[in-house]
C-alpha positions in Angstrom: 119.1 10.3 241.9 118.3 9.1 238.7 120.2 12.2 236.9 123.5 11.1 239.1 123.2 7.1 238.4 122.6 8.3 234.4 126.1 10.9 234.9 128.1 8.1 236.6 127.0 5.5 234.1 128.6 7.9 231.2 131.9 6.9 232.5 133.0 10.2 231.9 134.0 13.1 234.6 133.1 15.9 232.6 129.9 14.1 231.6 129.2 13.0 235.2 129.8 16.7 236.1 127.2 17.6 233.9 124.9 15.9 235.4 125.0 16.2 238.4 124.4 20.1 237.9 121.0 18.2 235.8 120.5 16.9 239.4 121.5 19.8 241.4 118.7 22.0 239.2 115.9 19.4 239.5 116.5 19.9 243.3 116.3 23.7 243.0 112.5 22.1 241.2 111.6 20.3 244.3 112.4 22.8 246.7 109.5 25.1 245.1 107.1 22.2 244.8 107.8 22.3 248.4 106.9 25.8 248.3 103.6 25.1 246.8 102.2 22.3 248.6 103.2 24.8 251.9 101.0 27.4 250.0 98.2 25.4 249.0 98.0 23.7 252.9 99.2 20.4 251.6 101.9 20.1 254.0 102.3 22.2 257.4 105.0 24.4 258.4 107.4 22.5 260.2 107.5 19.7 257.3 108.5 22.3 254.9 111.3 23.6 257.3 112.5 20.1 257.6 113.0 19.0 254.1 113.7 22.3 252.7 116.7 22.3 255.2 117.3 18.8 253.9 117.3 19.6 250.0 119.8 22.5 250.9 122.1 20.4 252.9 121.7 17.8 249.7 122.8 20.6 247.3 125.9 22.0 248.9 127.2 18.6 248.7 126.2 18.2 245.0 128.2 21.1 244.4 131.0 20.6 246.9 131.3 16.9 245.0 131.2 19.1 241.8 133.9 21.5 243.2 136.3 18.1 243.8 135.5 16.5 240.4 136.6 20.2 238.6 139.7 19.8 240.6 140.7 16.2 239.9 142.2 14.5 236.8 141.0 11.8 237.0 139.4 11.7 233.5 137.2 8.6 233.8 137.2 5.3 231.6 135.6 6.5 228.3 139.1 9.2 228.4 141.0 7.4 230.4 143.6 6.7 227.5 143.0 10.4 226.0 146.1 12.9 226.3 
């Protein structure tokens, strides 16, 4: 979350872009701390299932929100007056 408020707060698409494939790739980090905690009997099965399921819902619309912001031109404030 933090990675997305930081990418927004640039004021820049590109830049907010960028981070939120920061965000998308700490996700990917917390999906195999998930995998350990499962491993070392810190969590049971069916807790793992659900959030797993709910980081990969979360990153398909990272990167379907990524897929729109390639395709717009909207440019953002800090470019807004850029050619």
């Amino acid at each position: 979350m933090d990675n997305i408020a930081e990418g927004f707060g640039r004021e820049s698409r590109l830049e907010f872009i960028n981070f939120l494939g920061i965000a998308k790739g700490s996700l990917n980090e917390a999906k195999c701390q998930l995998y350990r905690a499962l491993d070392q009997g810190l969590i049971i099965q069916e807790k793992f299932e659900e959030l797993y399921n709910e980081a990969e819902i979360i990153a398909a619309k990272i990167a379907a929100f990524m897929i729109y912001l390639n395709k717009s031109m909207i440019k953002g404030k800090k470019f807004k007056d850029r050619t």
